[in-house]
TIDREN-951341 format. One line per field, with one value per atom (N, C-alpha, C, CB): z, y, x. Coordinates in steps of 0.2 Angstrom, whole numbers. Glycine has a CB too. Example, Ala and Ser with C-alpha at 12.3 -4.5 7.8 and 13.67 -1.06 7.14 Angstrom:
2
zz <- 39	39	39	45	35	36	39	29
yy <- -28	-22	-16	-22	-11	-5	0	-3
xx <- 66	62	66	57	64	68	64	70
END
This chain:
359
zz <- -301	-296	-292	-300	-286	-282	-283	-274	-283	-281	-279	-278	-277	-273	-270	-276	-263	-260	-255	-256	-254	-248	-243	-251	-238	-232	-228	-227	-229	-224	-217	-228	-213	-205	-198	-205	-195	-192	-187	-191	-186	-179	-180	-179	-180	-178	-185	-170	-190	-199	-203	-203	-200	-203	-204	-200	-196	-193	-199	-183	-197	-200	-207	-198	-211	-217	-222	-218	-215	-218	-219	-217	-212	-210	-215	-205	-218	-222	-229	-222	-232	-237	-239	-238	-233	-233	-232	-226	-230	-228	-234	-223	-239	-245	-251	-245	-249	-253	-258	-258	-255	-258	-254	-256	-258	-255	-252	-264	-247	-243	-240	-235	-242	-237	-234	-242	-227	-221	-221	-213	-220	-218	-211	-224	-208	-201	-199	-195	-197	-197	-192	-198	-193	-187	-182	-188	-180	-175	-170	-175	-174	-171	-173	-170	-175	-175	-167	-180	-164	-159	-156	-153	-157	-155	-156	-158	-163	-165	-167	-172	-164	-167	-165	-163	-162	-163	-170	-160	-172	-180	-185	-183	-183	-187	-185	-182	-180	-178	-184	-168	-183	-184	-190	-178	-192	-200	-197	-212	-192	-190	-190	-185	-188	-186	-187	-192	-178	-177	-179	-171	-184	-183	-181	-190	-179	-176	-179	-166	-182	-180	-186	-177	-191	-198	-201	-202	-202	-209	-209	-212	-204	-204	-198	-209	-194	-190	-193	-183	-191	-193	-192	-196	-191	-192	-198	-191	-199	-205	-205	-209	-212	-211	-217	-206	-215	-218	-224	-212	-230	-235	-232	-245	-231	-229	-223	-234	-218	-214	-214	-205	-214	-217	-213	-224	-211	-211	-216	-205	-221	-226	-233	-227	-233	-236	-245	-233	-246	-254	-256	-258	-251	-251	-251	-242	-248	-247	-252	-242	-258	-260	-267	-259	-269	-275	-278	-273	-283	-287	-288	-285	-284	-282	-286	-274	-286	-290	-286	-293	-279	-274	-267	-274	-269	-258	-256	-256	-250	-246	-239	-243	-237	-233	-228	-237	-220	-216	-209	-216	-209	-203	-202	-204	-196	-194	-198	-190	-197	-203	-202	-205	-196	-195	-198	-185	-200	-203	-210	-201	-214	-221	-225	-225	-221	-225	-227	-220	-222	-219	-225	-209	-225	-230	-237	-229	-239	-244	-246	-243	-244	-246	-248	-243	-244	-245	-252	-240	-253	-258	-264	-260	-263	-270	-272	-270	-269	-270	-274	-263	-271	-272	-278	-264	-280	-281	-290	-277	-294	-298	-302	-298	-308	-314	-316	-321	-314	-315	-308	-318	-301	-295	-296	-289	-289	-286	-279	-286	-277	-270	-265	-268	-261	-255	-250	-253	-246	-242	-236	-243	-232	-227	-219	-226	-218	-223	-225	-217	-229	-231	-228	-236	-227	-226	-229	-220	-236	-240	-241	-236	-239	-237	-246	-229	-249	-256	-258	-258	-258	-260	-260	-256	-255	-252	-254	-245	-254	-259	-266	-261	-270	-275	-277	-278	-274	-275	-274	-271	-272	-268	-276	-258	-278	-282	-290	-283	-291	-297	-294	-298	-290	-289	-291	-284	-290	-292	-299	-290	-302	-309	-310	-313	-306	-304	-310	-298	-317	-321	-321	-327	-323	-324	-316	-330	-313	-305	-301	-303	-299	-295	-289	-298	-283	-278	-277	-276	-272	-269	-262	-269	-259	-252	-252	-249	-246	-241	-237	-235	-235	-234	-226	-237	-220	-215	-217	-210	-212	-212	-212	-205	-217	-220	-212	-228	-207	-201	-196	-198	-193	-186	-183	-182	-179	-178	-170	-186	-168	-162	-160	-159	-161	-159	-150	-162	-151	-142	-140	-140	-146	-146	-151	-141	-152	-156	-159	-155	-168	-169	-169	-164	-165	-163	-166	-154	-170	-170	-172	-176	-168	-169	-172	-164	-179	-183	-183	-190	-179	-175	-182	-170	-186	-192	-198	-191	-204	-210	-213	-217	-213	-215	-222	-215	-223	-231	-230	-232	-236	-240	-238	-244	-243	-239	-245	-239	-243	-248	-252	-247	-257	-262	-267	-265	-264	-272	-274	-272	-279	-286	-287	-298	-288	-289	-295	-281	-300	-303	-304	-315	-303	-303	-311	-302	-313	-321	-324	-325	-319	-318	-314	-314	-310	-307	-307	-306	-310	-312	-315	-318	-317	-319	-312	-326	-308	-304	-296	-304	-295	-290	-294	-288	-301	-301	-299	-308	-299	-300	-291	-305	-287	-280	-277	-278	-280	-277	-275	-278	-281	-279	-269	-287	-267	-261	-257	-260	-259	-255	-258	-251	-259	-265	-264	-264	-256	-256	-255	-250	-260	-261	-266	-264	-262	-267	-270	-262	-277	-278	-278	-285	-275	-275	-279	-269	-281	-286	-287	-284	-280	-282	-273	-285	-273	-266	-263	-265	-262	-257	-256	-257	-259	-258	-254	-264	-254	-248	-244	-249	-244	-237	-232	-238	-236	-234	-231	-240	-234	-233	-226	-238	-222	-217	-210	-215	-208	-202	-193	-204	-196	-189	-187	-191	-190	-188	-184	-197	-187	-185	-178	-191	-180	-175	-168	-178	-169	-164	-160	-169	-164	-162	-158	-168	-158	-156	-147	-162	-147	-141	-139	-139	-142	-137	-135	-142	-138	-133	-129	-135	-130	-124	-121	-126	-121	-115	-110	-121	-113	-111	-104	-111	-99	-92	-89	-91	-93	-90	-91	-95	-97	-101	-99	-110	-95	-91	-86	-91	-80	-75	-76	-71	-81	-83	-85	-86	-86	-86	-93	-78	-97	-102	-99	-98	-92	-90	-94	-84	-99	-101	-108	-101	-107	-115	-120	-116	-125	-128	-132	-130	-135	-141	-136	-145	-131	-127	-121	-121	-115	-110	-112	-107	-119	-120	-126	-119	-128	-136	-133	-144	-127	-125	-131	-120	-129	-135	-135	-137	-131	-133	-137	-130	-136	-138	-148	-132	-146	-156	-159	-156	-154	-158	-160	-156	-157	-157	-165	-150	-164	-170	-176	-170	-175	-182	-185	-183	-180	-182	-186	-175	-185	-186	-194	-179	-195	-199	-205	-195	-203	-208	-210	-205	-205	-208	-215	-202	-214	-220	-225	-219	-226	-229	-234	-228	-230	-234	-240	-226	-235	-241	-247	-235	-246	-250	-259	-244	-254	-259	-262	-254	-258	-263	-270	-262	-270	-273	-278	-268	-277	-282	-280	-291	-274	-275	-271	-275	-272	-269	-260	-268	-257	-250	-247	-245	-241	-237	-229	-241	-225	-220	-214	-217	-211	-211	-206	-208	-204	-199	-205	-196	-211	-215	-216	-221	-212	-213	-210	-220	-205	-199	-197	-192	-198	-195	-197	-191	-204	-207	-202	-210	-197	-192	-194	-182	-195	-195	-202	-189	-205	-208	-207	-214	-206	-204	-205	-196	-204	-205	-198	-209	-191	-186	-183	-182	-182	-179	-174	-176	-169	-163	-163	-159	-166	-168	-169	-175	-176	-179	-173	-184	-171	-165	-160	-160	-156	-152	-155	-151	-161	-163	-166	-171	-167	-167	-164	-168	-162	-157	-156	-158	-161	-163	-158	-174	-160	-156	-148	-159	-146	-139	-134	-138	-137	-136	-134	-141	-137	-138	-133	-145	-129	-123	-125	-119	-119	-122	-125	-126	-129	-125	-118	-127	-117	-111	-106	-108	-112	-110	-116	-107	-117	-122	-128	-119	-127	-131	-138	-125	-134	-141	-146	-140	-151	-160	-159	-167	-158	-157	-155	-154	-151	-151	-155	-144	-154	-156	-166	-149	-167	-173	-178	-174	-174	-177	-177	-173	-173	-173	-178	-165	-177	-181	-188	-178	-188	-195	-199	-195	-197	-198	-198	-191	-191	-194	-194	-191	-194	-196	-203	-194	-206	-214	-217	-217	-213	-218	-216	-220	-209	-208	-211	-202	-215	-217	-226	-216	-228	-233	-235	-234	-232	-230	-227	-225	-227	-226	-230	-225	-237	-242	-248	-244	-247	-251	-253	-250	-244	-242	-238	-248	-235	-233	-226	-236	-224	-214	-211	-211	-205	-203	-195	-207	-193	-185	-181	-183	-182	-176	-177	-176	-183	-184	-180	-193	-183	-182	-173	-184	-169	-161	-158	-158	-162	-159	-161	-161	-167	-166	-163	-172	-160	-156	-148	-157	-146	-141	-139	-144	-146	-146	-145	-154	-147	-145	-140	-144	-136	-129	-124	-127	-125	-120	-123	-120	-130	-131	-130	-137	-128	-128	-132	-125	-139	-143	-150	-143	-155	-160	-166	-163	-166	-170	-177	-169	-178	-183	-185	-182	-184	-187	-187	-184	-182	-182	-188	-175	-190	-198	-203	-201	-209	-215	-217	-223	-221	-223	-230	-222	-233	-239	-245	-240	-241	-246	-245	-243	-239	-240	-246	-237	-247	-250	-259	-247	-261	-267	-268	-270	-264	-269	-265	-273	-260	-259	-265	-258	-262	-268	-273	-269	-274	-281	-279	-283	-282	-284	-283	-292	-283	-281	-290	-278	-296	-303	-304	-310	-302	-303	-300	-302	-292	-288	-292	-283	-295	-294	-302	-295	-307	-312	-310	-315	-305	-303	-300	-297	-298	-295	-300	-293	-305	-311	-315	-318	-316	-320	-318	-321	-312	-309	-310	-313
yy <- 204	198	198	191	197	197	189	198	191	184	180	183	172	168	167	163	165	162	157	169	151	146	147	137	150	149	142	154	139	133	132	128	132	134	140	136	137	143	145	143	144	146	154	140	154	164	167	166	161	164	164	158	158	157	163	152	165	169	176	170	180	184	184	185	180	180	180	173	176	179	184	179	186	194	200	195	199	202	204	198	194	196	200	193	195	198	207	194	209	216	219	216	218	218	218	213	214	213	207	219	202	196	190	194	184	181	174	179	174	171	162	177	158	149	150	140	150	150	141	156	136	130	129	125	122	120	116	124	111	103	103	96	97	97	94	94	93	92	96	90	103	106	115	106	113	118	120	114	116	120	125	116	126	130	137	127	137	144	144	145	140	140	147	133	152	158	161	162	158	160	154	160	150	144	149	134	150	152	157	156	164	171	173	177	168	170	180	170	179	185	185	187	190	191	199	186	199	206	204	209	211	212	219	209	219	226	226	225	230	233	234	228	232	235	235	232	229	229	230	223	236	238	235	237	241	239	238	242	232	231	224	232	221	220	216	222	209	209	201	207	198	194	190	193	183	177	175	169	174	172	164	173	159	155	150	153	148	145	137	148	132	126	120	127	116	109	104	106	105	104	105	107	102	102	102	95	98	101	106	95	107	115	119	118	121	125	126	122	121	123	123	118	120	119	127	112	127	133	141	136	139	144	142	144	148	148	148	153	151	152	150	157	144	140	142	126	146	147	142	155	139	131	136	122	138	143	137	156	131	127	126	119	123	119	116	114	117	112	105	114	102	95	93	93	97	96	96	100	98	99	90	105	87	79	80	71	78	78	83	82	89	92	92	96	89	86	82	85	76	71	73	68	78	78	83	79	86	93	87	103	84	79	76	74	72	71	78	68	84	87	93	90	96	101	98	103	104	104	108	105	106	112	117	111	123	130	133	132	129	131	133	126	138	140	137	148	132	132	135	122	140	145	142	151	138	136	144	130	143	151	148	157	147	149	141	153	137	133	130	133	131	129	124	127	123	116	113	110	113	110	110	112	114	116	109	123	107	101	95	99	95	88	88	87	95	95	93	104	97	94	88	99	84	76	74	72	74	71	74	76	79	81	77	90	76	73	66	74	63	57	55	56	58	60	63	62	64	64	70	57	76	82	83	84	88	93	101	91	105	110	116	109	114	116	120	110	125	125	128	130	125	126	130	124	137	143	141	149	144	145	150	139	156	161	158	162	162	163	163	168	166	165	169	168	167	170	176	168	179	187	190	190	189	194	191	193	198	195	196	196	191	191	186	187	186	185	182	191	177	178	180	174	185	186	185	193	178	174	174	175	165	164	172	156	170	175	183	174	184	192	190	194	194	192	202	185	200	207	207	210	211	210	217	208	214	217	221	212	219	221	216	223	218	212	214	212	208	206	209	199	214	218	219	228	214	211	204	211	200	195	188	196	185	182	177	180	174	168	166	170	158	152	150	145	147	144	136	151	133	124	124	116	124	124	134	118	132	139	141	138	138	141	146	136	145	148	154	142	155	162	170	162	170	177	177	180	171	175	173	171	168	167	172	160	175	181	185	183	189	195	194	199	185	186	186	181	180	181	189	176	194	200	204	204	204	206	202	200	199	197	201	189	198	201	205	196	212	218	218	227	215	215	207	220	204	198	201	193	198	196	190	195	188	182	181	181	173	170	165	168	164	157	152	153	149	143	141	137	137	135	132	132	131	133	136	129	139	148	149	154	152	153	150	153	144	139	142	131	141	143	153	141	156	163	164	166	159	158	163	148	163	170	165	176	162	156	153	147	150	145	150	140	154	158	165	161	165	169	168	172	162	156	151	151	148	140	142	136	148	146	152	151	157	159	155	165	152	144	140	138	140	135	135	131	141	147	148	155	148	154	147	160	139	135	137	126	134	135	143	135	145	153	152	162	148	149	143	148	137	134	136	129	142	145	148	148	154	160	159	165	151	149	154	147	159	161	171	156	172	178	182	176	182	182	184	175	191	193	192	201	185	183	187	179	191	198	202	203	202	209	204	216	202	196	193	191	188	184	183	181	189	191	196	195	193	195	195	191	199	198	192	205	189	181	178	177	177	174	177	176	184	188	184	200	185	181	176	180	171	163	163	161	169	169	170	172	175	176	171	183	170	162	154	158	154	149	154	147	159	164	164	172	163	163	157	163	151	143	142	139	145	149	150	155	156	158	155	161	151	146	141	139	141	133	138	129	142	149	149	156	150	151	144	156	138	133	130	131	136	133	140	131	143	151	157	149	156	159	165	155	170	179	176	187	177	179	186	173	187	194	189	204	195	192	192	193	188	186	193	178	198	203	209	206	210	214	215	211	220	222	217	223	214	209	214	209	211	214	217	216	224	230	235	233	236	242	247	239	242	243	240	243	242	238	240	236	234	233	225	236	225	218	216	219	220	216	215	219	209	205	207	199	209	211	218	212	221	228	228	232	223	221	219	215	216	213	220	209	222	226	234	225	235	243	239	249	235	234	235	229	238	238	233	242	230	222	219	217	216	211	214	210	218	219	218	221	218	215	207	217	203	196	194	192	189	186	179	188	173	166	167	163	158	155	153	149	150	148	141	152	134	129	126	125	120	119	115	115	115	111	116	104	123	130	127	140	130	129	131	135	139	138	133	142	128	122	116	121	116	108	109	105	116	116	117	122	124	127	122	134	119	113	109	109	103	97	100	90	103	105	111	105	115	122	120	128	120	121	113	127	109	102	103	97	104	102	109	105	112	113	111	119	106	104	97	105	95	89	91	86	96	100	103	105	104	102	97	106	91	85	82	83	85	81	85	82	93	95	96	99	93	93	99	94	102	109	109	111	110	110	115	115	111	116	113	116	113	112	115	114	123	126	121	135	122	120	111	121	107	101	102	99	105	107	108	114	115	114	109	120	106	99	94	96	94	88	90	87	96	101	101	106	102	103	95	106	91	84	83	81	83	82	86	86	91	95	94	103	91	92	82	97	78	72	66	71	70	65	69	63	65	64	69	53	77	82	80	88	75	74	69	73	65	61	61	56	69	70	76	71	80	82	77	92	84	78	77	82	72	69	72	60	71	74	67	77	62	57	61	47	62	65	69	69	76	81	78	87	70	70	73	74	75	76	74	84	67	62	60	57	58	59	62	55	69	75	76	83	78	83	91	82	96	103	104	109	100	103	101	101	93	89	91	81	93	97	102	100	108	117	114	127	110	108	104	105	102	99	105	91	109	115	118	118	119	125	121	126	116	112	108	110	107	101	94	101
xx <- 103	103	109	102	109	115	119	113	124	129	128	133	127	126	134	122	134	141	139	145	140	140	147	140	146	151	149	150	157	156	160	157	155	156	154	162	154	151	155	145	161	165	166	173	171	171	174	179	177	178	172	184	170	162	157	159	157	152	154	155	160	163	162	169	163	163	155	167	152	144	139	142	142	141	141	144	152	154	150	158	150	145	139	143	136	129	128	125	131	134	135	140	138	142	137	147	129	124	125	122	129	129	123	137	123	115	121	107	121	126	121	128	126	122	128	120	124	129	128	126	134	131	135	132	133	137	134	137	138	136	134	141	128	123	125	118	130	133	136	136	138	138	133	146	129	123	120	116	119	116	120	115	126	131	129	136	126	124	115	129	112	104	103	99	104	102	101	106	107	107	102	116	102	98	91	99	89	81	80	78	85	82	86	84	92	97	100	91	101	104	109	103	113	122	122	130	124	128	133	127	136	142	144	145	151	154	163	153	165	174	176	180	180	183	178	190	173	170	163	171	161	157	151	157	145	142	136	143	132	128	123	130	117	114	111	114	113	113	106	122	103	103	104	99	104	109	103	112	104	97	98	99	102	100	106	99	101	107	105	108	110	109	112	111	112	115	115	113	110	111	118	106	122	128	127	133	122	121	117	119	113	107	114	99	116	122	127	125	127	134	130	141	123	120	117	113	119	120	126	114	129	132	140	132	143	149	154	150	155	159	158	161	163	161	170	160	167	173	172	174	177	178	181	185	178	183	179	180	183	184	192	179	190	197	200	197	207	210	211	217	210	209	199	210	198	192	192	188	198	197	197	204	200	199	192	200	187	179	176	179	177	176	178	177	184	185	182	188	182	177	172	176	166	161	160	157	166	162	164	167	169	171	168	176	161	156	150	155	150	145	147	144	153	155	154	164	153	151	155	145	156	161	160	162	165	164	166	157	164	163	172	160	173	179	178	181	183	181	189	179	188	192	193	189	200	200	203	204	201	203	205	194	208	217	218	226	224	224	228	225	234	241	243	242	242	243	236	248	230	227	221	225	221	221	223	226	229	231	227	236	223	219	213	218	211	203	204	199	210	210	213	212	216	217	211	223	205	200	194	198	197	192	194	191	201	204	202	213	202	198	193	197	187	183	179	184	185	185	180	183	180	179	182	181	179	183	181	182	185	184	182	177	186	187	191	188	192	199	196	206	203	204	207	205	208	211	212	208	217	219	223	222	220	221	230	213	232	237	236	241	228	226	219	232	216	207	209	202	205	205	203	199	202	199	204	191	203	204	199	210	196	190	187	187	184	182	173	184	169	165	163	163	158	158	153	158	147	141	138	137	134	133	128	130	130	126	128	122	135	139	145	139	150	155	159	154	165	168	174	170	174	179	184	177	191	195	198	200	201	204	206	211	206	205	213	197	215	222	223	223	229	229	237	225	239	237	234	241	231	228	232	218	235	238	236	242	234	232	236	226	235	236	232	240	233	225	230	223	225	228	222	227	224	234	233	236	239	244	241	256	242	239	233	237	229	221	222	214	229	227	224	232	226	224	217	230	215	207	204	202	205	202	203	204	208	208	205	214	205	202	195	203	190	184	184	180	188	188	189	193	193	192	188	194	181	173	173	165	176	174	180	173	188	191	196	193	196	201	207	200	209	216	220	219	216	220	227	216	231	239	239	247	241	242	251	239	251	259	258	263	265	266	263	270	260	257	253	263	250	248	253	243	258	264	269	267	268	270	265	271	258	254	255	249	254	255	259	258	268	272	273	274	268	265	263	260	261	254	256	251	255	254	254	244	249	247	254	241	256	262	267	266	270	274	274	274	266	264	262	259	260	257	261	253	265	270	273	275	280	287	281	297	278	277	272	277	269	264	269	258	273	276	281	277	285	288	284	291	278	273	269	265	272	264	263	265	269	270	266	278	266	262	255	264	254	247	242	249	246	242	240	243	246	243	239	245	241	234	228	235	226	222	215	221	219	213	216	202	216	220	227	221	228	236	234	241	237	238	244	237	242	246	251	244	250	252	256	245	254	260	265	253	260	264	269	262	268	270	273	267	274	281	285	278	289	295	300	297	306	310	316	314	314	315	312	315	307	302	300	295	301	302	309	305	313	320	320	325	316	314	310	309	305	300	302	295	309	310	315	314	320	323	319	326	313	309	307	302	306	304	311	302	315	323	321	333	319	317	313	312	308	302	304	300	308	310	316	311	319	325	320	329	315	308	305	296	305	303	307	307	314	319	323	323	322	321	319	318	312	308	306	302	312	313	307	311	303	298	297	294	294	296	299	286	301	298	300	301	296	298	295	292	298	296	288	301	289	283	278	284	282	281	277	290	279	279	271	283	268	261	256	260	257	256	248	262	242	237	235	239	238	239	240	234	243	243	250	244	255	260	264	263	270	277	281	277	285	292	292	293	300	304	304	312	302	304	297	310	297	290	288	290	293	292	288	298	292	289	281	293	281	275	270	276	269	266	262	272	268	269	265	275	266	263	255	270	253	246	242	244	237	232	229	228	226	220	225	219	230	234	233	244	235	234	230	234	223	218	216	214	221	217	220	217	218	218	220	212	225	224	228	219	229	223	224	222	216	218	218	215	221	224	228	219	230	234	230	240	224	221	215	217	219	217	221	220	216	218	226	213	228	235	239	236	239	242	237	243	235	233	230	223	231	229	236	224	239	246	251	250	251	257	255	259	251	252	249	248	246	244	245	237	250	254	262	251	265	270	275	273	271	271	272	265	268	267	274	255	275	281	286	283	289	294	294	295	289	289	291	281	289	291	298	288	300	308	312	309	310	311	314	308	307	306	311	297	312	317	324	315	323	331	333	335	330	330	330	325	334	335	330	342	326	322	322	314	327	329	326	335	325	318	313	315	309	303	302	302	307	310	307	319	310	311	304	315	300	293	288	289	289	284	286	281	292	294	292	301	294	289	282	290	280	271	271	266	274	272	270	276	275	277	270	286	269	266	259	268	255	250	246	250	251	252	251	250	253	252	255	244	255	263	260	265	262	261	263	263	267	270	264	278	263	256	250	256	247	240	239	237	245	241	244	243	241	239	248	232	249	257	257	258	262	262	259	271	257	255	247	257	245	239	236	239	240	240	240	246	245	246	253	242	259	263	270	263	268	271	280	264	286	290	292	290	289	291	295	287	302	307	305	307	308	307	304	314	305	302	295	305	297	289	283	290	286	281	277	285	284	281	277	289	280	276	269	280	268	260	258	260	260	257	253	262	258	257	250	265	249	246	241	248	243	236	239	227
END
């Protein structure tokens, strides 16, 4: 009997991740709120998805596509959550309500956001549970219509925390049947802290806006627009990282180190630049792409707030959400989630890594 898995979403991680599975001979519940189901009722009619690039070409189809949120996650052992991260409250709430003992629920990617399911689920009085979070969406990935989705290259290594840190190791060896090159780190802030978006995204979106509102979608962000200013900027925000990292005793390397998998090295620019995948991607093309309106308040907000909280100087990071402010018109520091959010509002760096370890 094959595996059951619920994927939730259907934007371009969603799309990919189903395909994946289903590709892989897993029995996949694709779900997507009905709100935004028409978007993809090609796939609602036929449970189809072309897929095309690393993970294989193919044809696949979905055992079930759902707007249905408890059809979707009822029986199953593994829900991966691959939406927006201004969407993980929204989804929170509802699995905390739905999610049953024994499940693993996968946020892709998290950025802390691991945190918010699981206070929602301890609410709840949810037992016998854990939450993971990806360090960024295992693909790089693209839909090119509903239904079609091209998977450029899959991120190796792919990095993962477990909440609580304690359950790690059993819980990646059973998550690898999906993804082989998960890494485990410390705890889900160390992954958070691992994330690829914030870093890759923040400091040249907002170096580049002025270009990025004329080229109106025309502009290749990975090549045009990671000048080596713009790499110097990114690694200085990247030493910031690493300082929250080492805080908190926990490995770090930098954030360039096997970017994509094309290449490794320590220098970003390099990283970037010798990728093929990156050179391809176009955009965005206005300021109200997930790269801004997502990376900032909800990426590298949440660790400039984490550094706040630790005591830990993060002056670049401090500059682009005050930045992203300004240009996206409204207050990045208030539209993601706060650390009262996540639960670990006033910890210490022990009481924290010890609620980490433990739940």
């Amino acid at each position: 009997m094959s595996v059951s898995v619920a994927v939730l979403g259907g934007g371009n991680g969603g799309h990919a991740a189903a395909a994946d599975f289903t590709h892989r001979g897993f029995e996949v519940h694709l779900y997507e709120d009905a709100r935004f189901a028409p978007n993809m009722q090609k796939v609602f009619d036929t449970h189809k998805i072309t897929m095309a690039g690393a993970a294989g070409n193919a044809e696949v189809t979905v055992a079930m596509v759902t707007s249905d949120l408890a059809q979707a996650v009822e029986g199953v052992t593994y829900i991966f959550v691959a939406v927006p991260a201004f969407a993980h409250d929204v989804y929170a709430e509802k699995l905390a309500e739905l999610a049953q003992p024994g499940q693993i629920i996968t946020v892709l990617p998290g950025a802390f956001d691991s945190l918010l399911f699981w206070k929602k689920l301890k609410e709840k009085g949810v037992k016998d549970i854990v939450v993971a979070e990806t360090n960024t969406l295992p693909y790089a990935t693209r839909l090119r219509a509903p239904g079609d989705t091209l998977i450029m290259s899959l991120f190796n290594p792919l990095k993962i925390g477990v909440m609580p840190a304690c359950k790690t190791k059993e819980t990646v060896e059973r998550l690898r049947q999906f993804y082989p090159q998960l890494e485990a780190v410390e705890s889900v802030i160390a992954c958070g802290l691992s994330g690829l978006n914030p870093i890759i995204h923040v400091p040249g979106c907002v170096l580049n806006a002025g270009h990025i509102e004329q080229a109106k979608g025309e502009f290749y962000f990975y090549t045009e627009g990671f000048s080596s200013c713009v790499a110097r900027t990114t690694e200085a925000v990247d030493r910031e990282r690493i300082a929250l990292l080492n805080h908190f005793g926990y490995q770090s390397d930098i954030v360039a180190h096997g970017v994509g998998g094309a290449v490794t090295t320590d220098d970003i620019g390099e990283a970037i630049a010798g990728d093929p995948n990156f050179a391809k991607i176009k955009g965005p093309a206005d300021l109200k792409n997930r790269y801004f309106s997502e990376d900032i308040p909800y990426g590298i907000a949440p660790w400039a707030k984490l550094g706040h909280a630790m005591g830990v100087a993060t002056p670049l990071m401090d500059s682009l959400v005050y930045l992203g402010s300004a240009l996206l018109d409204f207050d990045c520091w208030e539209k993601g989630h706060s650390l009262e959010d996540l639960g670990i509002a006033g910890m210490k760096v022990e009481e924290l890594k010890n609620y980490l370890q433990n739940g």
